[in-house]
VMD Tcl script that draws the C-alpha trace (Angstrom):
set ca {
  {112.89 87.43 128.91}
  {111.97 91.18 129.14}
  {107.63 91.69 129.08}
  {106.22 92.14 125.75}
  {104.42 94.89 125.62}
  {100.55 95.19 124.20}
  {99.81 95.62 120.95}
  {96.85 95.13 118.78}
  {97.40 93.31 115.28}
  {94.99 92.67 112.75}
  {94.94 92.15 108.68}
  {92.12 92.15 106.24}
  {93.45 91.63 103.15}
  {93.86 87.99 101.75}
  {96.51 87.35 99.31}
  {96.70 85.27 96.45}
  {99.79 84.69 95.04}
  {101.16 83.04 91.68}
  {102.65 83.38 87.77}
  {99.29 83.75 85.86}
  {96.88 84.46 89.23}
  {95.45 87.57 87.33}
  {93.18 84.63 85.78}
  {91.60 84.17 88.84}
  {89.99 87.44 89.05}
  {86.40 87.11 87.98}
  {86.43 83.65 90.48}
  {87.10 85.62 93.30}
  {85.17 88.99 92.66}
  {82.18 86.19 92.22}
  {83.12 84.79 95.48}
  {82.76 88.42 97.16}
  {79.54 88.59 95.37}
  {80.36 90.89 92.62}
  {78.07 91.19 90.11}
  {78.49 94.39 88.26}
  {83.10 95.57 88.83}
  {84.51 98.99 88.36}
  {87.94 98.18 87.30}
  {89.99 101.35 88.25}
  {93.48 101.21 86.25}
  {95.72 104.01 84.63}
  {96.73 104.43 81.00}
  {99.63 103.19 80.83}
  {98.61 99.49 82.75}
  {96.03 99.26 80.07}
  {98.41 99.62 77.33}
  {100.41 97.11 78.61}
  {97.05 95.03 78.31}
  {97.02 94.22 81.94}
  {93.82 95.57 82.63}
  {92.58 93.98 79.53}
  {94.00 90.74 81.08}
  {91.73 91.50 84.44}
  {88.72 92.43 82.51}
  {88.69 89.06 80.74}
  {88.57 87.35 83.50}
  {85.70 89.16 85.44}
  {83.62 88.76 81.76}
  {83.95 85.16 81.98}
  {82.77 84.87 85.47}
  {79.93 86.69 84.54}
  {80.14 90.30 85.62}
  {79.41 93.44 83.74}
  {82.32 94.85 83.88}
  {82.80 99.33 83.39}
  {86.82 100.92 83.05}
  {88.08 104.02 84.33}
  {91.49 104.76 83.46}
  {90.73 108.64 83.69}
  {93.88 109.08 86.43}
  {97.66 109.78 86.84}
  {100.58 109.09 88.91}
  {99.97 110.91 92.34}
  {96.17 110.69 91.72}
  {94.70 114.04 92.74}
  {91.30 114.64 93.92}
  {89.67 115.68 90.94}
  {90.76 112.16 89.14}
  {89.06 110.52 92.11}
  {86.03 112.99 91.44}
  {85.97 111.71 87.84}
  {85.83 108.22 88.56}
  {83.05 108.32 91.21}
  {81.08 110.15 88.60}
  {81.96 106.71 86.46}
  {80.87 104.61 89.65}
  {77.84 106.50 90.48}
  {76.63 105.98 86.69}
  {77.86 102.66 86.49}
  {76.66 101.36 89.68}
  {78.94 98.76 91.19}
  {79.19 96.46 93.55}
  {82.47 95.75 93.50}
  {85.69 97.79 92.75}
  {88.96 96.45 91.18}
  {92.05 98.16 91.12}
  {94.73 96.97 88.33}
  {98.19 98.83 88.09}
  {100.63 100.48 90.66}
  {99.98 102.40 93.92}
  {98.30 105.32 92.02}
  {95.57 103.03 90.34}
  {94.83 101.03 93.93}
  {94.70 104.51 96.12}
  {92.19 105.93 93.35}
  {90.11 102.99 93.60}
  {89.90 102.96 97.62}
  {89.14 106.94 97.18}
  {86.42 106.25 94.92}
  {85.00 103.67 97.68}
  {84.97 106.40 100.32}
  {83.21 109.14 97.79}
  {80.80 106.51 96.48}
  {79.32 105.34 99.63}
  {80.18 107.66 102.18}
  {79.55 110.87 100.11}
  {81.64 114.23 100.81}
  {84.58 115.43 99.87}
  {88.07 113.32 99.77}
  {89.29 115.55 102.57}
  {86.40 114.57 105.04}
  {88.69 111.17 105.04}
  {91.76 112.52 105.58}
  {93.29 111.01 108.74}
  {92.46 107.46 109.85}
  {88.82 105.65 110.26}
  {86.46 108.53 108.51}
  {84.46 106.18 107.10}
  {80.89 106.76 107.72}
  {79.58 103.69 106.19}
  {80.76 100.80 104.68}
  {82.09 100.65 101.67}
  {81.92 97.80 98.46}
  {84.39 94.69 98.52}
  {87.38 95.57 96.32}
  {90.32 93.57 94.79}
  {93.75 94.92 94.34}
  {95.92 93.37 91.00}
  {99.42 95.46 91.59}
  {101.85 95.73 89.16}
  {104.26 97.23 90.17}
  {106.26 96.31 93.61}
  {106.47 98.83 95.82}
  {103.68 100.95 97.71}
  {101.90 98.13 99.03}
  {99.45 99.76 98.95}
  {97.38 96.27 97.74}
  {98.16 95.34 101.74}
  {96.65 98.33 103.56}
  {93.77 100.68 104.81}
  {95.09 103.90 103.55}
  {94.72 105.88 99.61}
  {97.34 108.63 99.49}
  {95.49 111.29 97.43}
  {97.02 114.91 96.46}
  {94.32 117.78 97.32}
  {94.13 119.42 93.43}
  {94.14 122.82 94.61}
  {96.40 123.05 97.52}
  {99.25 119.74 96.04}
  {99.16 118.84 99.71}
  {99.23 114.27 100.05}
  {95.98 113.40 102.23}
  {96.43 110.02 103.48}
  {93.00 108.78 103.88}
  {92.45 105.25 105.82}
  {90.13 103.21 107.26}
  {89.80 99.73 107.92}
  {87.21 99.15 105.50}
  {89.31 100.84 103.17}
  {91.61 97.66 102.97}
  {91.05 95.21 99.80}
  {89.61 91.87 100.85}
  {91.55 90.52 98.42}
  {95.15 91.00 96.77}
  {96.62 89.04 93.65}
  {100.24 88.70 93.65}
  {100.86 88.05 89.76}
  {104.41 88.30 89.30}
  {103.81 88.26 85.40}
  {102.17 91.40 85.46}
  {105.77 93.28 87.02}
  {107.83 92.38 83.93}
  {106.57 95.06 81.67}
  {107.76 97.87 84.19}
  {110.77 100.39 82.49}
  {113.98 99.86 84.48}
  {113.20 103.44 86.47}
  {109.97 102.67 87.27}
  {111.20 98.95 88.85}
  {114.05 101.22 90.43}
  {111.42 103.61 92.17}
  {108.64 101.30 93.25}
  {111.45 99.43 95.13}
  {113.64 101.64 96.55}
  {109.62 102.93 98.04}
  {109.16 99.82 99.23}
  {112.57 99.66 100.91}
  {112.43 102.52 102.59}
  {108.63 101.35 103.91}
  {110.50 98.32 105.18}
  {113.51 100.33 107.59}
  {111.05 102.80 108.42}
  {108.25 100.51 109.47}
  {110.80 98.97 111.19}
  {111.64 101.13 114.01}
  {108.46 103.05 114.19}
  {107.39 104.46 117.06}
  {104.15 102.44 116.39}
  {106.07 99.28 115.63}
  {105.02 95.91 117.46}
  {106.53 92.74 117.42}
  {104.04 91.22 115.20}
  {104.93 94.22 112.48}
  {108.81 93.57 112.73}
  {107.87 90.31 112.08}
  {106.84 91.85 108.62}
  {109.44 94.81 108.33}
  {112.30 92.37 108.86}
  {111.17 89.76 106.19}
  {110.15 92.23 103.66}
  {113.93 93.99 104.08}
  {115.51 90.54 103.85}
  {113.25 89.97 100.85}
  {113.71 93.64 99.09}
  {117.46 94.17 99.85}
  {118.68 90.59 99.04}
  {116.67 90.25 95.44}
  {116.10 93.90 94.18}
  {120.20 94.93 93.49}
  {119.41 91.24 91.21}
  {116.48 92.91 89.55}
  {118.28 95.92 88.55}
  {120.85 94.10 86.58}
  {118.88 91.41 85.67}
  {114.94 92.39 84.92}
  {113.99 89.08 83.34}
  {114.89 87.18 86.33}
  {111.41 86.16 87.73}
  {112.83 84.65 90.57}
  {114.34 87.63 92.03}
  {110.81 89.80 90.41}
  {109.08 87.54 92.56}
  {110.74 88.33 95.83}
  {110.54 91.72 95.59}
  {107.27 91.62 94.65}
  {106.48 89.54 97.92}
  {108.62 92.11 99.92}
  {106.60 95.55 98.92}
  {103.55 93.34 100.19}
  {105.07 92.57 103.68}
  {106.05 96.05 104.11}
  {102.57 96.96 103.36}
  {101.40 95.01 106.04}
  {103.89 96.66 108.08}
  {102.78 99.88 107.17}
  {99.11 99.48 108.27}
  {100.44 98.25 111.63}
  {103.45 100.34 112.27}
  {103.23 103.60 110.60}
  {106.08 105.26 108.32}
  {109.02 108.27 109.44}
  {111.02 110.68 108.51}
  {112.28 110.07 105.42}
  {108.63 110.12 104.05}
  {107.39 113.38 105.97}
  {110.71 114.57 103.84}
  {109.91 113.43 101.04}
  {106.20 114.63 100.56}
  {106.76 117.97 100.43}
  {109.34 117.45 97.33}
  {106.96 115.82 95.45}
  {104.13 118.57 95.99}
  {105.92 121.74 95.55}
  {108.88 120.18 92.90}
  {107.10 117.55 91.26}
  {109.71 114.77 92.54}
  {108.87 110.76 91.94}
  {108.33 109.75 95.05}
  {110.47 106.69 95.10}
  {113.16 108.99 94.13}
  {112.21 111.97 96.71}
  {112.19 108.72 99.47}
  {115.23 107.45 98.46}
  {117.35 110.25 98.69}
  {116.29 111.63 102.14}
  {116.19 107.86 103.73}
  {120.22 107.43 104.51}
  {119.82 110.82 106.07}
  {117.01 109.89 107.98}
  {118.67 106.21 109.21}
  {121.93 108.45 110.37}
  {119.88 111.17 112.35}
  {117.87 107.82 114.14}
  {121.44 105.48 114.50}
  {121.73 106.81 117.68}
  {118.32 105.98 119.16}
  {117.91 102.79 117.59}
  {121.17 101.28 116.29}
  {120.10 97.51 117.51}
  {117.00 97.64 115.42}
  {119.25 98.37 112.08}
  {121.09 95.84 113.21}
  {118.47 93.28 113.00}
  {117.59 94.51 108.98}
  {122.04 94.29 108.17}
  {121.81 90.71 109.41}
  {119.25 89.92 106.95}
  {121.56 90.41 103.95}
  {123.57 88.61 101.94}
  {127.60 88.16 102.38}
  {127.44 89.19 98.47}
  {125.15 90.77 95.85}
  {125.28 90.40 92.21}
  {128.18 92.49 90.00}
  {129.30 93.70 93.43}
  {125.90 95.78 93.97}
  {125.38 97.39 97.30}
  {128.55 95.39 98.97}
  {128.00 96.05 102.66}
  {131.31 97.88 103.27}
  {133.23 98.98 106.31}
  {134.12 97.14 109.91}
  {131.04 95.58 111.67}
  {132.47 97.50 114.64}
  {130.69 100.97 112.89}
  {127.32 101.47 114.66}
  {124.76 99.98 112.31}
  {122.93 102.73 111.47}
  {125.97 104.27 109.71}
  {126.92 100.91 108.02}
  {122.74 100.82 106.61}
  {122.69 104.54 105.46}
  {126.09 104.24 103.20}
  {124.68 100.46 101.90}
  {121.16 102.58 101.11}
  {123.59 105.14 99.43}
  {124.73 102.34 97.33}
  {121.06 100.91 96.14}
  {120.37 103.91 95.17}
  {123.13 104.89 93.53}
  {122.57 101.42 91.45}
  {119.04 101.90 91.46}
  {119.84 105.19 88.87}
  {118.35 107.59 91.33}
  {119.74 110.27 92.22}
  {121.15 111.13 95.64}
  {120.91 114.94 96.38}
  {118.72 117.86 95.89}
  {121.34 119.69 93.53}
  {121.66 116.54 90.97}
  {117.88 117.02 90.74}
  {118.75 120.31 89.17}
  {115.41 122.11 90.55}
  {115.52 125.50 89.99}
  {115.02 126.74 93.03}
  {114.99 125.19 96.86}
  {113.45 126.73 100.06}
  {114.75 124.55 102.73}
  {112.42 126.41 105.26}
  {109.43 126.37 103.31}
  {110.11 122.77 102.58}
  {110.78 121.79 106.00}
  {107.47 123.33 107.62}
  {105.71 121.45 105.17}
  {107.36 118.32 105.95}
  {106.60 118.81 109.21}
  {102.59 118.79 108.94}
  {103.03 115.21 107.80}
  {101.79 112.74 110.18}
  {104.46 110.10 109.21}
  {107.09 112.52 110.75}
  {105.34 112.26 114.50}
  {106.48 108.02 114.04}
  {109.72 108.77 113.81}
  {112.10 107.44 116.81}
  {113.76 110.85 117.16}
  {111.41 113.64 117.02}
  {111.70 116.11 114.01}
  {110.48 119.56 114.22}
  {111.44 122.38 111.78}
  {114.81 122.69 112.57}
  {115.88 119.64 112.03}
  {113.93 118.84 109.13}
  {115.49 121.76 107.26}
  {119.20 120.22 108.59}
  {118.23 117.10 106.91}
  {116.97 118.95 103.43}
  {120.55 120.60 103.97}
  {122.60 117.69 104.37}
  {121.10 116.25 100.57}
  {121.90 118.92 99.15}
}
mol new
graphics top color blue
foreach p $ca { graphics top sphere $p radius 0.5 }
foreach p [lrange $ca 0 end-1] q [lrange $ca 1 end] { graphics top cylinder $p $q radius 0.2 }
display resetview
């Protein structure tokens, strides 16, 4: 047996999962010694009446409880501004964040503004933290940043549209509520993006430059999870079952996220969503099969581990793993990845987005600031950054 090498694992976040565990809230905010909760959600969440769903249960545990739903998807800066002007009036000690990945990163950069002061750009990068920050609980509902498992808020600078990914351990939520319930309201697209995301954190994770065996451990059940019971979803969103799983899976890749790092495919995909205003689940999913064909090469065994996690057969024929299991893996993965997303209803090149204009070199110097890009297994520089842009197009 070869040596393993060292590695350094570690997670903060219990998670408490269950149908209806939303109503468990206010125990556990009590049991972190909250007192007086900032619930940090987005409009849309609250319409649903998830949030109202969270704030009933804090109420009748006994905190004061103070909303802000002031922010958007891709929470920028001055949204996180806004709500630590809500904190700083309201005076928590304890945050909450109820909705998708854009409600959860808000509340974590409202932590860092609140007690550590500064700007959100004095956090960019990894352990900024200058003090420690309030206990916070993460209710997700959607499945797909995992955001509810890690250290790090993804926040877009107002002024310059350039994603800060801002992390520290004391960042992480102590606590994470897994209510599948709360997933069932989500439009078909937005189900689509969050887990195609979520996906793509699994096979990147996956062969990270940063990844250990204890995070494979994560990326490989959180692919199994995602790729066996999402293709389900998309033809069948009332099937709780299959919600569940995926739901489960976006957590595990979280997990394998804070110990493992991203690639490629999301250093490409960054830059589409700050200059061209492209969903990030669909920006991800398009550049990923590129990305998993540039790395077969490098680390065609590891892909091979995620393909023998799925299925002989998926449901209505969905993302059929086609072609001879002599192909190297990586190929085999990127055209099966073509195929989720091609069920998911994204689409799978920069000219079906129809943007009006494209500058593949401006694009691909961007994308090649991002830190995720410096994880991936074969280095990307400009070049061939801009020869991935050009082979979605």
């Amino acid at each position: 047996m070869p040596e393993i090498a060292a590695f350094d694992y570690s997670s903060s976040t219990r998670m408490v999962v269950g149908s209806g565990a939303i109503a468990k809230l206010g125990t556990l905010a009590a049991e972190l010694g909250g007192r007086r909760a900032l619930v940090v959600s987005d409009p849309g969440v609250a319409r649903a009446g998830h949030t109202s769903l969270g704030v009933a249960s804090l109420a009748q545990a006994g905190l004061a409880v103070e909303c802000f739903t002031g922010l958007a998807e891709n929470p920028t800066t001055e949204h996180v501004d806004s709500g630590t002007a809500c904190a700083r009036a309201f005076r928590p000690d304890i945050i909450v964040g109820i909705g998708g990945g854009s409600s959860m990163d808000c509340a974590k950069g409202i932590n860092f503004l609140l007690c550590c002061g500064g700007r959100m750009a004095d956090y960019w990068g990894r352990g900024k933290a200058t003090a420690p920050l309030l206990p916070s609980i993460a209710v997700p509902t959607t499945a797909g940043t995992g955001s509810e498992m890690q250290s790090f808020a993804l926040i877009t600078d107002a002024q310059t549209h350039v994603k800060m990914a801002c992390g520290d351990p004391r960042a992480a939520f102590r606590v994470a509520i897994l209510d599948v319930l709360l997933t069932l309201t989500q439009p078909a697209r937005v189900t689509a993006l969050a887990g195609i995301d979520a996906l793509a954190h699994a096979v990147e994770s996956h062969v990270s430059l940063a990844a250990t065996p204890a995070s494979r451990l994560f990326s490989r059940e959180a692919f199994r999870l995602l790729a066996n019971h999402l293709p389900q979803v998309f033809v069948s969103p009332a099937d709780v079952s299959a919600r569940q799983a995926v739901q489960l899976g976006a957590a595990w890749a979280g997990v394998a996220i804070e110990n493992a790092m991203l690639g490629a495919a999301h250093a490409l995909a960054n830059p589409l969503t700050a200059t061209h205003s492209i969903v990030h689940g669909q920006a991800v999913g398009m550049m990923l099969p590129h990305v998993v064909r540039l790395n077969a090469a490098t680390c065609d065994d590891r892909y091979a581990e995620l393909l023998a996690e799925l299925k002989p057969a998926l449901p209505a024929g969905l993302a059929g793993l086609a072609g001879p299991a002599s192909e190297p893996a990586g190929e085999r993965l990127a055209r099966w990845l073509d195929e989720v997303v091609a069920a998911g209803g994204l689409v799978a090149t920069l000219s079906g987005l129809r943007l009006p204009e494209i500058d593949i070199k401006t694009l691909a110097a961007a994308a090649a600031t991002q830190w995720t890009g410096s994880f991936n297994p074969v280095p990307v520089g400009v070049d061939q950054l801009a020869r991935l842009y050009e082979a979605a197009r």
